[in-house]
C-alpha positions in Angstrom: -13.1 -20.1 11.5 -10.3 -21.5 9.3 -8.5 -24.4 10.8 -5.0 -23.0 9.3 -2.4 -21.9 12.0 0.7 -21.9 9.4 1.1 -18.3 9.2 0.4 -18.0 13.6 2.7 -20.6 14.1 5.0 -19.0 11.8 5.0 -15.4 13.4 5.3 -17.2 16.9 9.0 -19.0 16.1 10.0 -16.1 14.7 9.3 -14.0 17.7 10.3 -16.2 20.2 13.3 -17.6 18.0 16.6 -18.2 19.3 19.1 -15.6 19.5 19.4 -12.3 20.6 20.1 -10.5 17.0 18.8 -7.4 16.4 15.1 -7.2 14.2 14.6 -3.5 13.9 15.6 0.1 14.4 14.9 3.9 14.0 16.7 6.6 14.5 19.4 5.6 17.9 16.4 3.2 18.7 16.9 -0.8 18.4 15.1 -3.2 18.6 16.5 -6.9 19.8 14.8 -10.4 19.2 14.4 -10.3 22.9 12.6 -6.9 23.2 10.7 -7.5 20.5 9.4 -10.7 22.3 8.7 -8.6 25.7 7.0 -6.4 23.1 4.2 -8.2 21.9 3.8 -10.1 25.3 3.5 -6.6 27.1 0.5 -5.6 24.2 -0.9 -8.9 24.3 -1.4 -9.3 27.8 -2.9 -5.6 27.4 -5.3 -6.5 25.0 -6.5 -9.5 26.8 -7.4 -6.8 30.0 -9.5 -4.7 26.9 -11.6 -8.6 26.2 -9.9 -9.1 23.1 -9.3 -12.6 22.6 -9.1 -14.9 19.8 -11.8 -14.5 16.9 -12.0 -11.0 18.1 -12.2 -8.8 15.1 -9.7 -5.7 15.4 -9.4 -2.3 13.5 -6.3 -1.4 14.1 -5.3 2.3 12.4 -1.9 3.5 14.0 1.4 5.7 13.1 3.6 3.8 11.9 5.7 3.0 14.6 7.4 0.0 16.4 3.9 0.1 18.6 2.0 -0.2 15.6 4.1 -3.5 14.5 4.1 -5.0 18.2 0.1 -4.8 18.7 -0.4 -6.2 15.4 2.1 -9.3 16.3 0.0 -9.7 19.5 -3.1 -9.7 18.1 -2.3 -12.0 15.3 -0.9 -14.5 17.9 -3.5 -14.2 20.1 -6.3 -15.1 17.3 -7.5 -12.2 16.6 -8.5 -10.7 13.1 -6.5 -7.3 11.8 -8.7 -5.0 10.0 -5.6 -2.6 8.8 -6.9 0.9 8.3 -4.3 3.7 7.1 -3.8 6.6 9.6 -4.3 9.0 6.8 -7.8 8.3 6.3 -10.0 11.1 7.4 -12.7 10.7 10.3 -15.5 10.4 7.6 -13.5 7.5 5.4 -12.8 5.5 9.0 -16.2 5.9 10.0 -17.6 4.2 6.6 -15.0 1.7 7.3 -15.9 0.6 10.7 -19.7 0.8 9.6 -18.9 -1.8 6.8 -17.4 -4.1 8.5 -18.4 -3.9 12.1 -15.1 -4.6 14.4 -15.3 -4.6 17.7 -12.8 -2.9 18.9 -10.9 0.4 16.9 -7.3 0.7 17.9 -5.8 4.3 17.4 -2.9 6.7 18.4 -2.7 10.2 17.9 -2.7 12.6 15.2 -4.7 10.5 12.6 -5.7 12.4 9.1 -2.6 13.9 8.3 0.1 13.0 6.1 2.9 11.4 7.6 5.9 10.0 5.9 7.9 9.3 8.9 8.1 6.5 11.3 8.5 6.4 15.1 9.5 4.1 18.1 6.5 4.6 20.3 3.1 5.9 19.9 0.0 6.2 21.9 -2.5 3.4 22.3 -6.0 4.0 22.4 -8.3 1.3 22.4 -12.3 1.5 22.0 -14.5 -0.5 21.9 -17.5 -0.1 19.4 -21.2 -0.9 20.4 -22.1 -2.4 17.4 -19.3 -4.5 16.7 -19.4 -8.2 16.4 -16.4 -10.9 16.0 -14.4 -11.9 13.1 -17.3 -13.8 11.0 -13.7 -15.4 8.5 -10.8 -17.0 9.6 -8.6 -14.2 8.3 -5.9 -12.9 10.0 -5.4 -9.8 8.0 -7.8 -7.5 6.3 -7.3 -4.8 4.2 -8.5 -2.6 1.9 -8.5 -1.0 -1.3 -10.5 1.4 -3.9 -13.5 0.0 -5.1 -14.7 0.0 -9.3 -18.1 2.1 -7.5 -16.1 3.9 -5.4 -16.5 2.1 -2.7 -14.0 0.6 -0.7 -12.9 -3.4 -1.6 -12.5 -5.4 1.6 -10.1 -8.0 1.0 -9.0 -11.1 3.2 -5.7 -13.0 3.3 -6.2 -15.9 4.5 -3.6 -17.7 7.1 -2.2 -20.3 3.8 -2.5 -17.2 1.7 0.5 -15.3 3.8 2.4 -18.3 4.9 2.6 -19.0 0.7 3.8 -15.2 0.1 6.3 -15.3 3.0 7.6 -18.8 1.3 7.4 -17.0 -2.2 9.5 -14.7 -1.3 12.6 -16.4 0.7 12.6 -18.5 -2.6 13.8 -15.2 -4.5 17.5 -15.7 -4.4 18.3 -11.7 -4.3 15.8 -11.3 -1.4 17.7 -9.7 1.3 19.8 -12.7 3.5 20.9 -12.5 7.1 22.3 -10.1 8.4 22.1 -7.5 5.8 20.1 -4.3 7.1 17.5 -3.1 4.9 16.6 0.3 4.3 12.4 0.3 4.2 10.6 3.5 2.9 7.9 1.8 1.9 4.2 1.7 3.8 4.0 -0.8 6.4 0.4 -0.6 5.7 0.5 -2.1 1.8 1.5 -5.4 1.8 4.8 -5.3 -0.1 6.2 -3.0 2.9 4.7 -5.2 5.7 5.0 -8.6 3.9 8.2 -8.7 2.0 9.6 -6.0 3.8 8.9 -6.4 7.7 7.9 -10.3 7.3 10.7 -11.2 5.1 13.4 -9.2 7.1 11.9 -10.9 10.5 11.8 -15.1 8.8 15.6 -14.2 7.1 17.3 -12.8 10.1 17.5 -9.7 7.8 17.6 -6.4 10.2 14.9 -3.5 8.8 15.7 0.3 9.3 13.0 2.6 9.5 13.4 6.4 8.6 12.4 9.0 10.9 13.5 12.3 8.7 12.5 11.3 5.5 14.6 13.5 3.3 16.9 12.9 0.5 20.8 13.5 1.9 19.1 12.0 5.6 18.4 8.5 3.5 22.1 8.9 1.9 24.0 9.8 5.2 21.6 6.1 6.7 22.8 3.8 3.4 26.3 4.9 4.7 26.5 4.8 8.1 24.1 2.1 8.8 26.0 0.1 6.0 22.6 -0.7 4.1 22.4 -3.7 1.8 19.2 -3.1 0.1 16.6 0.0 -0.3 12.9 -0.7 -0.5 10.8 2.1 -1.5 8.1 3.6 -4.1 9.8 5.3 -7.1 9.2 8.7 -5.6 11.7 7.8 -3.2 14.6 6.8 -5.6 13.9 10.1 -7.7 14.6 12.1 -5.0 17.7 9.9 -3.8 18.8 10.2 -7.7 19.1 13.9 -7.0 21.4 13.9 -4.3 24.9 15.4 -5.1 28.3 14.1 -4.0 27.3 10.6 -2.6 29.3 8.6 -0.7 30.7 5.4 -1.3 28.2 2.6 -0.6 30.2 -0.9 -0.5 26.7 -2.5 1.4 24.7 -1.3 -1.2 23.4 -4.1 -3.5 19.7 -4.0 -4.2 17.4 -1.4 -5.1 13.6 -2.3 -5.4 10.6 -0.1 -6.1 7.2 -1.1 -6.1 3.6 0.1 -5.6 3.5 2.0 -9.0 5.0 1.9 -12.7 8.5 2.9 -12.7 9.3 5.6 -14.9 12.3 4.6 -16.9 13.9 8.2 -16.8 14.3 7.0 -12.9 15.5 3.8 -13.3 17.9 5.3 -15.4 18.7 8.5 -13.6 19.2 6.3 -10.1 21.7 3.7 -12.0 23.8 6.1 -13.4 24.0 8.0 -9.8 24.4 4.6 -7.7 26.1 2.1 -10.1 23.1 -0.4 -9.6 19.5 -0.5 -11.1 16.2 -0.3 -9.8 14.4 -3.7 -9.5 10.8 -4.0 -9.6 8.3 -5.9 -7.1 4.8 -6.2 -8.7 1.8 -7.1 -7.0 -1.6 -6.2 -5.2 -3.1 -6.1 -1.9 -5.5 -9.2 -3.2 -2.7 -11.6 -4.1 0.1 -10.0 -3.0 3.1 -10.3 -5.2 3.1 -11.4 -8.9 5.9 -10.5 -10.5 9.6 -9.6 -9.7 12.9 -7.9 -11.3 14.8 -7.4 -8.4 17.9 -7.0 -10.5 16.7 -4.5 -12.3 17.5 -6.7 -15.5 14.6 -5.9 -17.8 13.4 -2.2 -16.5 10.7 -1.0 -17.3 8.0 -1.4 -18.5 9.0 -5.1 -17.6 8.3 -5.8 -14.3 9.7 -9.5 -14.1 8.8 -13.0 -13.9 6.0 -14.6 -12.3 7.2 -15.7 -8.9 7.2 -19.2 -7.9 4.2 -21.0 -7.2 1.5 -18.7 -8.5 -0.1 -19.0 -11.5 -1.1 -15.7 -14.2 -2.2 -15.8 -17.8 -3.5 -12.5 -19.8 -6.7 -12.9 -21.1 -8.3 -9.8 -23.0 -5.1 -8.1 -22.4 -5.3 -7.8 -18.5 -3.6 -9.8 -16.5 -5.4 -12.7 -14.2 -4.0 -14.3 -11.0 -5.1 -18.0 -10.0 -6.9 -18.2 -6.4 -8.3 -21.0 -4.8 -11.0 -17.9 -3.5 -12.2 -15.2 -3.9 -10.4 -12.2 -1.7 -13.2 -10.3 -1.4 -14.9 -10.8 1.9 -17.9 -8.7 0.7 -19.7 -8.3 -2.9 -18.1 -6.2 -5.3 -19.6 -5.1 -8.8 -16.5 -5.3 -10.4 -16.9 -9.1 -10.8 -12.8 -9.2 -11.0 -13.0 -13.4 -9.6 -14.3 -16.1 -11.4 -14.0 -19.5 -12.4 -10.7 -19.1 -10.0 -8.9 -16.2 -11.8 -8.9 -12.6 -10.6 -8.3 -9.8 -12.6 -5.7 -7.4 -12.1 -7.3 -4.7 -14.3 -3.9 -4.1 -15.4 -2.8 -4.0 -18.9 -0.6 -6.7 -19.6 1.7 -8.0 -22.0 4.3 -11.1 -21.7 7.9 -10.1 -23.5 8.9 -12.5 -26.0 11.8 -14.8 -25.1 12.4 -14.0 -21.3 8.4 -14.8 -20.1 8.7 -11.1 -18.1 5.6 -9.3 -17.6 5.3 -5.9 -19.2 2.3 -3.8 -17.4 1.1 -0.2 -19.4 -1.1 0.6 -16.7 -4.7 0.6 -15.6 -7.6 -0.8 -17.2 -9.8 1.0 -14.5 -10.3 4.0 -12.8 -7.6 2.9 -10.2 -4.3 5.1 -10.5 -1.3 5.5 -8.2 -0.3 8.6 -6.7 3.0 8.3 -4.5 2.5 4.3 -4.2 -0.9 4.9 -3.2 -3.6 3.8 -5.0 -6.7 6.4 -5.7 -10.0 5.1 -7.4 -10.9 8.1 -9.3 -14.3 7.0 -9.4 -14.5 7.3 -5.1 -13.1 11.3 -5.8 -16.2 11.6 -8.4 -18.7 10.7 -6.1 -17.3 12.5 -3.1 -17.7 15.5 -5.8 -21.0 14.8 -7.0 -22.5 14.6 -3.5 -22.4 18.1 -2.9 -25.5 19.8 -3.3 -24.4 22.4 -6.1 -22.6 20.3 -8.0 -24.4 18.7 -11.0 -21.8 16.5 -12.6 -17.9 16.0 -12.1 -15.4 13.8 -14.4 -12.3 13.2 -12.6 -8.9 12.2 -14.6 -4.9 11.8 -13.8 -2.3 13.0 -15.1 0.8 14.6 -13.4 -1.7 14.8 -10.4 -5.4 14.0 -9.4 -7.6 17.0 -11.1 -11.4 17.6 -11.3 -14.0 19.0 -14.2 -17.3 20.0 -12.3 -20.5 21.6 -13.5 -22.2 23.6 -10.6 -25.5 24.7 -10.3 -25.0 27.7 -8.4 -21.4 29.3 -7.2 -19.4 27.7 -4.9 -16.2 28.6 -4.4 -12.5 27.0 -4.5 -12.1 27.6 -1.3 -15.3 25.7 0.4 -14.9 22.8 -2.2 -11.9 22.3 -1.0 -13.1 22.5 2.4 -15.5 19.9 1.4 -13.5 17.4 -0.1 -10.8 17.5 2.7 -13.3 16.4 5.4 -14.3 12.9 2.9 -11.0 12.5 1.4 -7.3 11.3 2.6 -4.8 13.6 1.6 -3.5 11.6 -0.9 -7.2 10.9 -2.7 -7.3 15.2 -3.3 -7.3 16.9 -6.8 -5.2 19.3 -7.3 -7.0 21.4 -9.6 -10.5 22.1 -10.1 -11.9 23.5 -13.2 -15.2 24.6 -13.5 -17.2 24.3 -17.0 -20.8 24.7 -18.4 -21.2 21.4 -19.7 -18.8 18.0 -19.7 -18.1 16.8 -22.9 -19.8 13.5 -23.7 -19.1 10.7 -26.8 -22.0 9.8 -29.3 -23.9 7.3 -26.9 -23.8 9.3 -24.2 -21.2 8.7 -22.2 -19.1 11.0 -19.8 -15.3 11.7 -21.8 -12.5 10.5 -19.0 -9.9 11.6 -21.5 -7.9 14.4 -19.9 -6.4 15.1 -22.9 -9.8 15.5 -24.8 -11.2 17.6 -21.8 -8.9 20.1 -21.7 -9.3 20.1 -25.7 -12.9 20.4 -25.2 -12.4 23.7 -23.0 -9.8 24.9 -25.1 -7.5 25.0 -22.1 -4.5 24.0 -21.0 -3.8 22.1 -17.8 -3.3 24.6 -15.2 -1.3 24.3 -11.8 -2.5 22.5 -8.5 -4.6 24.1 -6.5 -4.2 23.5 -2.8 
């Protein structure tokens, strides 16, 4: 185990700190510095009765709730390791999961599977403990995941120095919220932007986070007004559909807008400045390294996403960006080879903007896309396809939405490949139109064509609407 305690030590003053302010709230629901400190002593004491102690390795996949936030404190400060698994995942996703890498114990509440946008005070706790579970075999305190070059998933470790560095990163930014001012957060609490400079930031500040419960548009408004919000965190879904609302309010508070998770479309950073008076900033990062790059002004827009933050080194080789890390993230092999020599590679197309040093990104260089702020390996969708039994070969491409070219061997129906794909896939990971052909176009040596453009060309179609 890593000897590093600076992020524990860290969470622990800032539970336990002085004062009485208040940390966090939903809905008429607050949460005080001293509740949340009763909080995680109540789940840690809990977990301690359930064996789980430090070096105990931990998958914890909850709603999003205050629950969620205080068993994760608890087992961070009582050693163990968080293996964070998103609640949308289906039952066949968790299970491959857990098989990989083997906690030994699987925290859950209710309703896992779905789609769920909004976030809750209290949820159920269920903890089990697996049979063939074994303890954390790293010293890192947080694990996560994300889509994997073979479609498999990427395991990925940040380390205790790793976290404390981000947090520091972060409350160096002089237009990160300060104390006191509330901050609206829409985005996940399970990527690390939303749970790192959203919840983690707001908690090491003294800046209060508000948490939506009803999700919709004029719901958000009516909360920037009342609640007298100072700054808005969220994916750029959620500032095109506040750039739609009519007759808004005045919002004094209202200083800092900040989208991240996917490329910003400029017709929303412009849409949402001319409706609000202020423009979008960008954070820009991954779940490897965490954040890269910020605009938080909105001072360049896109396809600038800002300057390099302070303290981490990039450079663009081959015209990806690379990250400098002292390790590789990747607690298990990976055929991507993304880390070497002490550089990972983004797989983003980069380019640095003359004079200012910001970083311009013009998407992937990979099969990874983003589809709400949620990142989709198209190549995981193709091989969900291609294992079922009638169905020969399957290209999978983006565009306004995730959409699949298959070539069965016998008939199979819309119907039961949907039924197929929504017991292996997370809501988010589904195509949203399937079109069946003879043959899949391929270039001279023999490759599979992932252009959608050139597919639909191919089978001299247009693109047609989802299919759900």
């Amino acid at each position: 185990m890593a000897d590093s305690t600076e992020f524990r030590s860290w969470l622990e003053s800032r539970v336990t700190g002085p004062g009485n302010d208040d940390v966090w709230a939903v809905g008429e629901t607050v949460v005080t510095r001293r509740q949340l400190t009763e909080r995680v002593a109540y789940e840690r004491e809990a977990l301690r009765a359930r064996s789980i102690t430090e070096g105990s390795a931990v998958a914890v996949q909850m709603m999003p709730s205050f629950t969620m936030l205080s068993t994760v404190f608890a087992l961070w400060s009582t050693g163990a390791q968080v293996q964070l698994l998103d609640p949308r995942l289906t039952r066949v996703e968790t299970v491959r999961l857990l098989e990989l890498c083997e906690p030994q114990f699987h925290i859950t509440s209710s309703e896992l599977g779905g789609v769920f946008s909004s976030f809750r005070d209290e949820t159920p706790v269920e903890v089990v403990r697996l049979r063939n579970g074994r303890p954390a075999t790293s010293g890192h305190p947080l694990v996560q995941f994300s889509s994997g070059s073979t479609g498999l998933p990427k395991v990925i470790g940040r380390t205790d120095a790793s976290l404390h560095a981000e947090l520091k990163r972060f409350a160096r930014l002089p237009e990160m919220p300060r104390a006191g001012e509330r901050v609206l957060l829409l985005s996940s609490i399970m990527h690390s932007f939303g749970l790192i400079g959203g919840v983690l930031h707001g908690l090491d500040v003294g800046a209060p986070v508000h948490f939506s419960s009803r999700p919709q548009a004029r719901e958000l408004v009516r909360m920037l007004a009342g609640r007298e919000i100072s700054a808005v965190f969220g994916v750029p879904l959620h500032f095109g559909l506040l750039s739609r609302v009519p007759e808004l309010p005045e919002l004094p508070s209202l200083r800092l807008a900040v989208s991240g998770g996917e490329v910003l479309d400029a017709s929303v950073y412009e849409e949402f400045k001319a409706a609000y008076g202020i423009a979008i900033g960008q954070a820009y990062g991954m779940t490897e390294t965490g954040i890269i790059a910020t605009d938080l002004g909105g001072r360049y827009g896109p396809p600038a996403v800002g300057e390099v933050v302070p303290g981490l080194s990039t450079d663009v080789r081959g015209g990806t960006l690379r990250v400098r890390l002292p390790e590789s993230p990747y607690l298990y092999a990976d055929r991507a080879d993304r880390y070497e020599d002490g550089w990972l590679d983004t797989k983003d197309r980069c380019s640095v903007r003359a004079g200012s040093g910001a970083l311009e990104i013009a998407g992937r260089a990979d099969s990874l896309v983003a589809v709400g702020g949620l990142k989709v390996d198209l190549t995981e969708v193709e091989q969900v396809l291609t294992e079922h039994p009638l169905i020969e070969e399957a290209v999978v491409v983006f565009g306004d939405s995730i959409e699949a070219h298959v070539v069965t061997s016998g008939e199979l129906s819309r119907g039961e490949l949907l039924g197929w794909c929504r017991e292996r896939l997370a809501s988010y990971k589904m195509p949203r139109a399937f079109h069946y052909v003879a043959k899949l176009p391929r270039t001279p040596n023999g490759k599979l064509v992932r252009n959608r453009e050139l597919l639909h060309t191919a089978h001299g179609r247009r693109p047609k609407s989802a299919v759900s």
